[in-house]
N, C-alpha and C positions, 0 to 999 in steps of 0.2 A: 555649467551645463554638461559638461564633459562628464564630471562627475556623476550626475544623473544619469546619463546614459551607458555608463557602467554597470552602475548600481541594477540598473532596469536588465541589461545583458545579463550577468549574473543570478538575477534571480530568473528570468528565461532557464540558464541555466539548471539551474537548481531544482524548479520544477522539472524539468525531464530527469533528473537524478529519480527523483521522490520518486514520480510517476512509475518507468520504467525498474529500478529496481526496487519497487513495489510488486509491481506485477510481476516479477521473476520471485522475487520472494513465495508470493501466492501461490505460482503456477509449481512450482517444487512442491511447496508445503502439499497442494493437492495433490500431485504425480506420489508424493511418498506414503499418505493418507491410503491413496485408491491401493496401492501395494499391497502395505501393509493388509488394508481390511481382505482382498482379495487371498492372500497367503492364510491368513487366519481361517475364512469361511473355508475354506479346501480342507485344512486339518482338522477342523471341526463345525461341520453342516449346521450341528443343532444351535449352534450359536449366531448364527446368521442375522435374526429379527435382531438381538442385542446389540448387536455390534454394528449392523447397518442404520440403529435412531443413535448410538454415539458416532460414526462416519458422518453422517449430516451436519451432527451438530458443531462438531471441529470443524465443518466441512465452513459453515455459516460464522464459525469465528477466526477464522481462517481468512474469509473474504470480507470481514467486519473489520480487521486490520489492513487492508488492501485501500478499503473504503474511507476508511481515516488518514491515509497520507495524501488520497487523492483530494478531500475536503480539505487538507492543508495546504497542499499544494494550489487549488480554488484560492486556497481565501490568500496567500503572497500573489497570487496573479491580478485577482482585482481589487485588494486591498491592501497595496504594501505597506506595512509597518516599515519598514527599512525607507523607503522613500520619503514616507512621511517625515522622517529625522532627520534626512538629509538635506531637505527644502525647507527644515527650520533651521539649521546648522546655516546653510548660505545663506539666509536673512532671507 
């Protein structure tokens, strides 16, 4: 049982790994994005409409990657695979 409650600590763990540097991941990728587009539109206005529907769209694949470690992180919190092995392993 000791073992189980390890096992359950660690992955506690692990999800705030994921989570959290997930969301720093994100929050740069977006801080350098918004930059970037913001330095471009300054040196050249007429490009503005072009480069603000690709800013979105990096913007939305961007946070589609953020979205998927949280969904991972989801499914070891209420679905541990790792637990499951370990409560067959001790009979």
């Amino acid at each position: 049982m000791e073992f189980i409650a390890q096992v359950q600590g660690l992955t506690a763990i692990a999800i705030g790994i994921i989570i959290g540097l997930g969301a720093l991941g994100a929050c740069l990728g977006i801080a350098v994005m918004g930059s970037k587009f913001l330095e471009s539109a300054a040196r050249q206005p007429e490009l503005i409409p072009v480069l603000q529907g690709r800013m979105f769209l990096l913007a939305g694949l961007i946070d589609a990657a953020f979205i998927i470690g949280v969904a991972i992180a989801l499914y070891l919190a209420t679905g541990n695979p790792l637990l499951d092995a370990v409560r067959q392993a001790a009979g």
